[in-house]
N, C-alpha and C positions, 0 to 999 in steps of 0.2 A: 929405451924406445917408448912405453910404457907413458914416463912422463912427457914426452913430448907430444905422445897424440892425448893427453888428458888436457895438455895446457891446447893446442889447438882447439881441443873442443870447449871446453872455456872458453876460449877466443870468439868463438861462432857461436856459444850462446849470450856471449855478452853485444855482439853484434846485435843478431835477432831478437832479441829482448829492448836493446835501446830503438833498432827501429819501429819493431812494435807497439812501444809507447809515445814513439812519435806521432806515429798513425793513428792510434787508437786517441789520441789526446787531440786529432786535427780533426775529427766527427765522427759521428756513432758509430759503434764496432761494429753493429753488420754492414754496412758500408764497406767496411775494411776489408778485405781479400787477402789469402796467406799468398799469393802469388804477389801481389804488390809488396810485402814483408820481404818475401825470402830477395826479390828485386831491391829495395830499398841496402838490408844489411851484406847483400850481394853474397848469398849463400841460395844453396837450391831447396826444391820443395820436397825433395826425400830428407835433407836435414832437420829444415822443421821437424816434419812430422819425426823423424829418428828421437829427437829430442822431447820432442811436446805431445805429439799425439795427434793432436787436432787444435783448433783455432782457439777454440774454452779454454782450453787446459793450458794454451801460451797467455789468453786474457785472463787469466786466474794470477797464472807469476808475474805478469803486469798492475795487477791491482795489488800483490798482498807488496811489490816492491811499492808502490804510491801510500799504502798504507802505512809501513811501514817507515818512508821519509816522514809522514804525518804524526804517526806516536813517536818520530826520536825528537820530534821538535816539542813537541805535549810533551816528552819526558824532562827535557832540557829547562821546560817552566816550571814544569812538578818538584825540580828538586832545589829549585835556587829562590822560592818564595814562601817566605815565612807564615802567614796568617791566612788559616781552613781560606777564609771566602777568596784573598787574593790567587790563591794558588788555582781556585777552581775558573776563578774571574782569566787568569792569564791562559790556562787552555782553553777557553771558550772564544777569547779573544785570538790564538792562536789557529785554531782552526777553522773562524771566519776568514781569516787571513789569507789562511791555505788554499781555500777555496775561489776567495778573488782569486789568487794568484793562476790557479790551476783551471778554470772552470768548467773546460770542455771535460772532463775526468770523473767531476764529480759526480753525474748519474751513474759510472763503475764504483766508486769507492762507497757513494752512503750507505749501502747496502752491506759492505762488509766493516765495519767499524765492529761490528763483536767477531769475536774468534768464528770462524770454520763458517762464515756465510758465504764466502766462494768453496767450499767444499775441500776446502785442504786442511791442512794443519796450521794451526796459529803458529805463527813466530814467535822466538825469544823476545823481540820487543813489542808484541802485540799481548803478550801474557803481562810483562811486565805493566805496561802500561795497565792492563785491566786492572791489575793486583791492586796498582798506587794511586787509581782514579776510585776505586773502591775502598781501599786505605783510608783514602781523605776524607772521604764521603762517612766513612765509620766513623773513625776520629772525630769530625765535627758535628755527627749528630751525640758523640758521647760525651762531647765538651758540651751539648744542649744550645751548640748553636743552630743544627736542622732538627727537618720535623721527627719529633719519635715516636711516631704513631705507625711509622711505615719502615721496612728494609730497607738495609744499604741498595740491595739491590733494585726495587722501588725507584731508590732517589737517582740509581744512575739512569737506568731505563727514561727516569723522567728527565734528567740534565740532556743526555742524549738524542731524545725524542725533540724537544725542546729546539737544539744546536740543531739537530738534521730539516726538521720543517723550517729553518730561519734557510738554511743552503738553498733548500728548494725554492722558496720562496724568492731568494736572489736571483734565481735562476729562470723564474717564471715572469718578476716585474722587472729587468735589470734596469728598465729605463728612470729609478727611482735614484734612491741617495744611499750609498755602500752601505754594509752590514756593519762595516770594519769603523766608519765615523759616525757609530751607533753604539758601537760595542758597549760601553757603560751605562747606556741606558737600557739597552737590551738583558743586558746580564744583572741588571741591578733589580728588574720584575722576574727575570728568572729566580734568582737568591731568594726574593721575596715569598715566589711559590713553593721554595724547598727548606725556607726556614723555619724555623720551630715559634709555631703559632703562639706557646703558653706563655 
């Protein structure tokens, strides 16, 4: 018995989670109403709350899921390109991408791109990701292809900061020309700002 009301419950948080991000991805979360949720995945509003708590705490498992489809695609570049600048070029390019594709989402997710900014625990691939975007960034300032004047941590705060103002910025002019048929010129003044001056 046991396992059959755990797989039900599985069942109904996998409901209320995907219409959660339905919702939350078709305008701004406070907009959103857990009564229009629990209606959408056709579960009630004592389940929610049995589950989640409150409306944060289901918009938290809804961001660290989007972030997490974001770092397994940033990790799927990270491991199949060979040269520091490409690898860093192809998540940059990767997560402009992401963002076209997703846009409404995006003022949820920029905000949590480092661990624990929705106030949870990082994921397995949100640690990962950190590790190998930090990895790269050593590695290439120790081959003296970035700058060494500054931390690994420096250079991602700066790759980061960088990628997140381009998001926004998409977001504010959209009536311009994509991020995405930019990307190499975009990423090529980035490189430029975190290369090794000497």
């Amino acid at each position: 018995m046991t396992s059959t009301f755990s797989t039900a419950g599985e069942t109904a948080r996998a409901r209320i989670e995907t219409a959660a991000q339905r919702l939350f991805s078709s305008r701004p979360a406070h907009e959103v109403r857990l009564d229009e949720i629990a209606r959408e995945a056709g579960a009630s509003l004592a389940t929610i709350y049995r589950y989640y708590g409150d409306k944060q705490q289901l918009l938290n498992v809804c961001v660290l899921t989007w972030v997490d489809q974001l770092a397994d695609e940033m990790l799927d570049r990270l491991r199949i390109v060979e040269s520091y600048r490409e690898r860093l070029h192809e998540t940059f390019r990767v997560v402009l991408a992401f963002f076209e594709t997703h846009p409404d989402i995006a003022p949820l997710i920029l905000g949590s791109l480092y661990s624990g900014a929705v106030h949870c625990e990082a994921t397995a691939t949100q640690k990962t990701l950190s590790d190998m975007l930090l990895g790269v960034l050593g590695e290439a300032r120790e081959a003296g292809q970035l700058n060494q004047r500054v931390s690994d941590a420096i250079l991602l705060d700066y790759f980061m900061g960088v990628l997140t103002r381009l998001i926004q910025s998409q977001a504010i002019h959209n009536d311009g020309p994509r991020m995405t048929e930019q990307h190499e010129e975009l990423f090529d003044m980035l490189w430029r700002a975190i290369a090794n001056p000497d």
